[in-house]
C-alpha positions as CSV (number, residue, x, y, z in Angstrom):
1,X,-18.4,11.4,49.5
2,X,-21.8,12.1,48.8
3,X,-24.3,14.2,51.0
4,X,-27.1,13.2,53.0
5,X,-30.3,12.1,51.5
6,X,-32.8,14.7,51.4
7,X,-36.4,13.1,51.4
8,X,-38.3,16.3,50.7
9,X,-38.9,15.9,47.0
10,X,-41.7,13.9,45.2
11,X,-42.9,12.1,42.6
12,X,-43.3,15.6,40.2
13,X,-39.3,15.6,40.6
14,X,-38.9,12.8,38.1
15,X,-41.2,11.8,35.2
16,X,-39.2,9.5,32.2
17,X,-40.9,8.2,28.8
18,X,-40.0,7.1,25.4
19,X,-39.7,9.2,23.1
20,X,-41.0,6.6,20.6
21,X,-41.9,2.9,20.4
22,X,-38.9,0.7,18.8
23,X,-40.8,0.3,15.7
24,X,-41.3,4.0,15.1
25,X,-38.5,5.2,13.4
26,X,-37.5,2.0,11.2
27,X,-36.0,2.3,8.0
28,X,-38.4,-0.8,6.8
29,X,-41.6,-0.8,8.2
30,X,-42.0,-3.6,10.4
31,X,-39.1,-4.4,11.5
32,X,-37.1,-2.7,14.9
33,X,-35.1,0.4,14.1
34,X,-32.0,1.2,15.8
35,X,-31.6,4.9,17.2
36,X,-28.8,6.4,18.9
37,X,-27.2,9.9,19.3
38,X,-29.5,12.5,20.4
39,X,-29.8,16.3,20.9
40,X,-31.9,18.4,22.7
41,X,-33.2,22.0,23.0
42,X,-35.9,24.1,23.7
43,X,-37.6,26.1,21.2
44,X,-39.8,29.5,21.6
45,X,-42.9,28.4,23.8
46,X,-41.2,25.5,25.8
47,X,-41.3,22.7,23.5
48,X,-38.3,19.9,23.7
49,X,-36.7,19.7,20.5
50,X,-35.2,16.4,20.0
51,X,-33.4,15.1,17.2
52,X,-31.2,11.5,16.8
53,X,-30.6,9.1,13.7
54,X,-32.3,6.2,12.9
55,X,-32.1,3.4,10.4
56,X,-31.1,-0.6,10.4
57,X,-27.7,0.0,12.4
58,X,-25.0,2.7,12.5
59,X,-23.3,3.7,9.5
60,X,-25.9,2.4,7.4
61,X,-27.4,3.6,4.4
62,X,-31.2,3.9,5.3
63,X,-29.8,5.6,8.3
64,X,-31.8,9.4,8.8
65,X,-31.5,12.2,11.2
66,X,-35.2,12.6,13.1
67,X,-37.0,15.2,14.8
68,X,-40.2,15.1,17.6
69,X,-41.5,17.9,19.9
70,X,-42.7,17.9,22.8
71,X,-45.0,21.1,24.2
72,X,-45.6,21.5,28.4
73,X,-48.0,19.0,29.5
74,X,-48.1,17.0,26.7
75,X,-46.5,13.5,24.9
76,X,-43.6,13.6,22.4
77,X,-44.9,14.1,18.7
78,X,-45.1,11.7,16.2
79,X,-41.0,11.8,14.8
80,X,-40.1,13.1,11.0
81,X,-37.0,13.4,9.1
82,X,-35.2,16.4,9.3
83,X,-32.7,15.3,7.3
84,X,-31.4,12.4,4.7
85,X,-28.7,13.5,2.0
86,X,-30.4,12.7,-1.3
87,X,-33.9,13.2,0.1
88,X,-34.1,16.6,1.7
89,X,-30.6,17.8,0.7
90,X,-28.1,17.7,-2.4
91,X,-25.4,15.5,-2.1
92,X,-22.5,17.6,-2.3
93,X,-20.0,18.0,-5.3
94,X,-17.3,17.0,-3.7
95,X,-19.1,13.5,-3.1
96,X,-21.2,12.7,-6.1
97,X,-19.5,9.7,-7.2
98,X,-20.3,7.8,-4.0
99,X,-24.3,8.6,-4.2
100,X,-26.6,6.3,-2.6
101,X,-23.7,5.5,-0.1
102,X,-23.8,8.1,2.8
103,X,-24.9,7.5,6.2
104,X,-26.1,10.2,8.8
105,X,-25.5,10.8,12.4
106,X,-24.7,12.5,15.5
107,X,-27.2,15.5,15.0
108,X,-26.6,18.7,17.4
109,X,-29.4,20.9,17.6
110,X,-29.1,24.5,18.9
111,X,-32.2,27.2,19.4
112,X,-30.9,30.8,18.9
113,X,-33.3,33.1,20.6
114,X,-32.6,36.6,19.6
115,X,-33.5,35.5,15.9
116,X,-35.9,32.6,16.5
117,X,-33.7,30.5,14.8
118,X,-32.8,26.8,15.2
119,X,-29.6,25.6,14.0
120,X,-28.8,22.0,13.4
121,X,-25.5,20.5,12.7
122,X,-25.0,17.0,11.7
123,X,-22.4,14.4,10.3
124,X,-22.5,12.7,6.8
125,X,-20.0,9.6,6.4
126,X,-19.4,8.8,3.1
127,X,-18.6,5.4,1.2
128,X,-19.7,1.8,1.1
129,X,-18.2,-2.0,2.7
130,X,-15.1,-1.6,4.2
131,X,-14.3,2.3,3.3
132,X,-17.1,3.8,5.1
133,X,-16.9,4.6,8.8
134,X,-17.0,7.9,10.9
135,X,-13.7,8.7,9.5
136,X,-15.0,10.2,6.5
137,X,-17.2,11.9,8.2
138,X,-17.8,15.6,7.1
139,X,-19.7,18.1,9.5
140,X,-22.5,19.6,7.6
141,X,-24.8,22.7,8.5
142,X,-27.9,24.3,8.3
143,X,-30.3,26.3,9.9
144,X,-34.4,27.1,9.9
145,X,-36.1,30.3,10.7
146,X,-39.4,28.5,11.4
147,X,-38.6,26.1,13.7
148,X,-37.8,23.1,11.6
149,X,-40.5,23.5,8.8
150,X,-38.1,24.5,6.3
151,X,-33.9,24.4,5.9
152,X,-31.6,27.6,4.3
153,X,-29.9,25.5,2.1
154,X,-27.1,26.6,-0.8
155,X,-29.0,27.9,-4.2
156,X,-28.3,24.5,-5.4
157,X,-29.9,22.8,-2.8
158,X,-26.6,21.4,-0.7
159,X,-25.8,21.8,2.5
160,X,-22.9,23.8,4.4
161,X,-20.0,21.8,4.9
162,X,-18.3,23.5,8.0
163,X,-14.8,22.0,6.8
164,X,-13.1,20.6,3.4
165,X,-11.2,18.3,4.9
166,X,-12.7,14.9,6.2
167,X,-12.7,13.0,9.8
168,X,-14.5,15.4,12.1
169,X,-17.3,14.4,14.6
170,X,-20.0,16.4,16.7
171,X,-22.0,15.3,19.6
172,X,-22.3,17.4,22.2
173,X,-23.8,21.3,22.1
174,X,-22.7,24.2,21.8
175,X,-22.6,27.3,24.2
176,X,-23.0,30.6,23.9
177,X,-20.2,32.4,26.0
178,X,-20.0,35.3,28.1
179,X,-18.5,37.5,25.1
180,X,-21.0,36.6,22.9
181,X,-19.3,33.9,21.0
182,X,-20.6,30.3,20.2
183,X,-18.2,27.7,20.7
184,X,-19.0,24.4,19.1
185,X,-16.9,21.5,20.4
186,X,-16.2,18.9,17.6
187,X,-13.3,15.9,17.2
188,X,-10.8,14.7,15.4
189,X,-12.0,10.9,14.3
190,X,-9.3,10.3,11.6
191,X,-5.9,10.2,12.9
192,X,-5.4,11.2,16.7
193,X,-9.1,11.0,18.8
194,X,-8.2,14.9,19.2
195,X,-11.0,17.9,20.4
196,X,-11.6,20.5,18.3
197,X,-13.5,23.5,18.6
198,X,-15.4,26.1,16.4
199,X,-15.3,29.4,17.3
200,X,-18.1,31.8,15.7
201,X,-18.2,35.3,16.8
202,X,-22.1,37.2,17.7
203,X,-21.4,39.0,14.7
204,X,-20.7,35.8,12.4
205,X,-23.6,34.0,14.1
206,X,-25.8,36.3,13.1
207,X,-25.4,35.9,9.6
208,X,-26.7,32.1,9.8
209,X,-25.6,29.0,8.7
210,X,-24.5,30.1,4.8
211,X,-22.2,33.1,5.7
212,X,-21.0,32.9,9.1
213,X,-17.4,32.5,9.5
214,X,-16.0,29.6,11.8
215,X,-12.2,29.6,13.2
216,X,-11.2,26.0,14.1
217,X,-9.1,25.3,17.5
218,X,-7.0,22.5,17.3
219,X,-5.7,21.1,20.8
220,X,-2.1,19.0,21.5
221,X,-4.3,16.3,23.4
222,X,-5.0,13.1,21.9
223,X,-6.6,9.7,23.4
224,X,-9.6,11.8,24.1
225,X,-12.9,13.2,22.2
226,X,-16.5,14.2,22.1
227,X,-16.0,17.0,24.8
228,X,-18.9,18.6,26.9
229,X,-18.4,22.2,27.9
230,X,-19.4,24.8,30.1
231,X,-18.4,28.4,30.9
232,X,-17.4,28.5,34.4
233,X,-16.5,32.0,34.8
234,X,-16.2,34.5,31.8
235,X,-13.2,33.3,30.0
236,X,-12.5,30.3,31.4
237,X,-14.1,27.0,30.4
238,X,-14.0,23.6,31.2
239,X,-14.6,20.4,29.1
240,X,-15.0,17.1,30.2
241,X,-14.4,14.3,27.5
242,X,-14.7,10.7,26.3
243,X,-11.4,8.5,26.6
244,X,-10.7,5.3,24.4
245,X,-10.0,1.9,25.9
246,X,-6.0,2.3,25.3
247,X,-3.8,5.3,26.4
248,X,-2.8,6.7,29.7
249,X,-6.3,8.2,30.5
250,X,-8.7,5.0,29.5
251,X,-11.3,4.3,31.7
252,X,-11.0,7.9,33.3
253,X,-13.1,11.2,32.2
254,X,-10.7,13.2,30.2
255,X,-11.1,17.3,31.9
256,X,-9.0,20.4,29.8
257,X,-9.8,24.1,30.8
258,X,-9.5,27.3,28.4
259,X,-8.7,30.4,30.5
260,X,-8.8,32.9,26.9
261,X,-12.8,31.7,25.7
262,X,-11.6,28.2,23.6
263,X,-8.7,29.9,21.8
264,X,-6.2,28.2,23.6
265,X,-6.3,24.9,25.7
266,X,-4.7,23.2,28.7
267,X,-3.2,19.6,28.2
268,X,-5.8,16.7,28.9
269,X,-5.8,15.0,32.2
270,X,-7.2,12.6,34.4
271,X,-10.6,14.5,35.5
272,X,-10.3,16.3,39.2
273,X,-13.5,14.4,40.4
274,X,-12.4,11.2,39.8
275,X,-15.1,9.9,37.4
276,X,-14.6,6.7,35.3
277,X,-15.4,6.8,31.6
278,X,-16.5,2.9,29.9
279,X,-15.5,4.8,26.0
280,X,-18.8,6.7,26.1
281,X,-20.1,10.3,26.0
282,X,-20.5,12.4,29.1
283,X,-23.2,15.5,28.9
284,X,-22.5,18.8,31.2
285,X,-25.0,21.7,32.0
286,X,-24.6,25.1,33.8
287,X,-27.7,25.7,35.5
288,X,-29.1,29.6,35.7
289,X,-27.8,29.6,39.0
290,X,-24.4,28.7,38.2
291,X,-24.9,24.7,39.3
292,X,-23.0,22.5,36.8
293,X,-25.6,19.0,36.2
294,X,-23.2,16.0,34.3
295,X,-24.6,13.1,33.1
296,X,-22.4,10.3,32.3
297,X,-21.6,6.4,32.6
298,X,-20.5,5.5,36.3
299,X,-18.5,2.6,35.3
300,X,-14.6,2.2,33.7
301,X,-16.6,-0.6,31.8
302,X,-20.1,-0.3,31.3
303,X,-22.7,2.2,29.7
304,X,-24.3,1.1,32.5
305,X,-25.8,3.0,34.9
306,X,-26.4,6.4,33.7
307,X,-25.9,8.7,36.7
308,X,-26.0,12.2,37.4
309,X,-24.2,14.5,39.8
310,X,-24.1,18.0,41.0
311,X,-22.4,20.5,41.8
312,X,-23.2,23.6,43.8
313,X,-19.1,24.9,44.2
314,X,-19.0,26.3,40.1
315,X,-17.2,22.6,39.6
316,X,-14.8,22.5,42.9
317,X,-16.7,19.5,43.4
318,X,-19.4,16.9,42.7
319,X,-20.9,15.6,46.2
320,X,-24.4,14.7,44.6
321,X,-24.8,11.7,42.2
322,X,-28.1,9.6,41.4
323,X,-28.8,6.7,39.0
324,X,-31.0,7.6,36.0
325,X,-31.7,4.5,34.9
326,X,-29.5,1.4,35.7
327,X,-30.1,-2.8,35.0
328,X,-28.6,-5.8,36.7
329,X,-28.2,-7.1,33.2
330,X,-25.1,-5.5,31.3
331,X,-26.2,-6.2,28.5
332,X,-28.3,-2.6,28.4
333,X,-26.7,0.6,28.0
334,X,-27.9,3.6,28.8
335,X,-26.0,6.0,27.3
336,X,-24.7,9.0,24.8
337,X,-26.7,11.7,26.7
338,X,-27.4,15.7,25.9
339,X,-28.6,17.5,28.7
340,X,-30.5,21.5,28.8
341,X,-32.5,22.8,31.2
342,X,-35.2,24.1,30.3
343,X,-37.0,27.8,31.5
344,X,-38.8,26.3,34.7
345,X,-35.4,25.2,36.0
346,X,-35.8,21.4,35.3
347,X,-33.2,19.6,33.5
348,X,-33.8,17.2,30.8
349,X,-31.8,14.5,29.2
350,X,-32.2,12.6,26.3
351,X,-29.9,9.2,26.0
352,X,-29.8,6.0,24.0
353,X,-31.8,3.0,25.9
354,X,-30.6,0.1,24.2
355,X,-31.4,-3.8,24.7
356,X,-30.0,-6.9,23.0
357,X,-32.6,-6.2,20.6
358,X,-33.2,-2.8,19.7
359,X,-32.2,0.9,20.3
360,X,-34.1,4.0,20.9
361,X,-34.3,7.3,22.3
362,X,-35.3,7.9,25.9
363,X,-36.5,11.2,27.4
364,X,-36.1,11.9,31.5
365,X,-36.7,15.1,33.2
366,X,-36.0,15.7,36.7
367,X,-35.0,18.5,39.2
368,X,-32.3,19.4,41.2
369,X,-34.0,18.6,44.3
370,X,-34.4,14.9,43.0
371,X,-30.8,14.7,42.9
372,X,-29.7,15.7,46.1
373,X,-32.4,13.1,47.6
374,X,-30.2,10.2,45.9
375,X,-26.6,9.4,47.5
């Protein structure tokens, strides 16, 4: 049951904008791009870092992966490409014969702050017609040590690949845990709908994105993908997950816990809090206080509303939610959200605000007070 209103907080506790206008990140100019999938961090003096992709649909070829900033007290910068294979990168070897049909997406963007360095991983399906689809997806990998104005790349200009083998997705960031590793939560998209994780040790990290060494955890659950994780105590993490519209957890958040930091995991299972999932991503946060903020799709069916809730119990339980943003027409999603919060304490989301018509990137920023006032 959720709490009691609290009617103490004000206007300052919830400000929302666009990050761009429809037309601003279109692959032909003039015509309405479509955007989806976006990251978020913060960089050195505050600044939002946001990337997503952006082209004529999903999976297309004119599709890009963009970047925009935006500093305290000011409006989201004009958005750039970070990254288009064939136009800031080398197409890999392994995938020269299908050049000129690749498709971006599902950017994760990462700010390390001992070294000033942001990381950015990002998904590169290749093929054309029929054949291409986010199962031949491959995870690729670099990073910048001045805050996006140039990419390490390989001598020859090519990205890291993180794997060899094809079918793996990314959406949700990484953590850095309590040991000092960095856990990066990835899926299986080709045969099973299975989370993985990449484990990197501080060491490894260090090294950046040409060097460091990555051990892959594979998990026994399947039905259930694109996994959101937080640290709960030292050790032991939870991650909350995606389901698919068939299986014995579909229309339910998936929930698996890691008691050893991600080298082993629990079986999947219906989530403790009972929280519906319409076949979209969820986005979790630990707080500096140890509050856990999840953002997610309060519906079995609809990306529609996006809602929040809170937890003040290290995850016992959830007894704050509040709408985001919401429509009487169901025809608008709101959904595939990242959420941070930033140094001042106030959390930030990024999420896809689509119509009938177009797709793009939404920016909302709120505290936790503005939660607790919603039931």
């Amino acid at each position: 049951m959720a709490k009691k209103r609290d009617q103490t907080t004000s206007e300052k506790d919830f400000e929302s904008a666009e990050i761009f206008e429809p037309y601003g990140c279109a692959a032909v100019e003039g015509q309405k791009g479509w955007s989806h999938g976006s990251n978020l961090c913060q960089g050195p003096s505050g600044e939002l870092i946001a990337v997503w992709y952006s082209g004529t649909a999903e999976k297309h070829e004119d599709v890009q992966i963009w970047m925009s900033k935006k500093f305290p007290g000011k409006g989201w910068e004009k958005p750039w490409v970070c990254e288009k294979e064939g136009k800031t990168s080398k197409i890999p070897e392994e995938m020269e014969e299908v050049d000129g049909h690749s498709s971006e997406g599902n950017p994760v963007i990462f700010y390390e702050r001992e070294r000033g360095r942001l990381h950015l991983w990002w998904v590169t399906i290749w093929g054309h017609g029929k054949n291409r689809g986010w199962s031949t997806g491959f995870i690729k990998y670099k990073h910048s040590d001045d805050l996006g104005k140039t990419w390490v790349l390989q001598k020859d200009g090519r990205p890291r690949l993180l794997h060899d083998f094809w079918g793996l997705m990314i959406k949700n960031i990484p953590i850095k845990l309590a040991n000092g590793d960095v856990l990066l939560p990835s899926m299986a998209e080709w045969t099973s709908y299975s989370p993985i994780f990449w484990r990197c040790t501080a060491t490894e990290f260090a090294k950046g994105c040409l060097d460091s060494k990555w051990t892959k955890v594979e998990t026994r659950s399947t039905g259930c993908f694109q996994p959101t994780i937080v640290e709960l105590e030292p050790g032991h993490i939870m991650a909350l997950m995606r389901t698919g519209e068939n299986g014995k957890l579909a229309g339910m958040m998936a929930q698996m816990d890691s008691h050893d930091s991600g080298e082993t995991w629990t079986m999947a299972r219906v989530n403790d809090y009972g929280f519906p999932n319409p076949n979209a991503n969820n986005a979790m946060v630990k707080l500096a206080n140890g509050h856990l903020v999840l953002v997610f799709n309060d519906s079995p069916v609809h990306r529609n509303p996006l809602t929040v809730a809170l937890s003040e119990d290290g995850g016992k339980s959830f007894p704050w939610k509040r709408r985001v943003e919401h429509s009487a027409d169901e025809r608008c999603r709101f959904h595939y959200p990242c959420a941070i919060q930033s140094d001042d304490g106030r959390v930030h989301v990024t999420y896809t605000n689509s119509t009938p018509t177009t797709a793009n990137i939404k920016w909302a920023s709120f505290t936790e007070a503005w939660i607790k006032q919603g039931s």
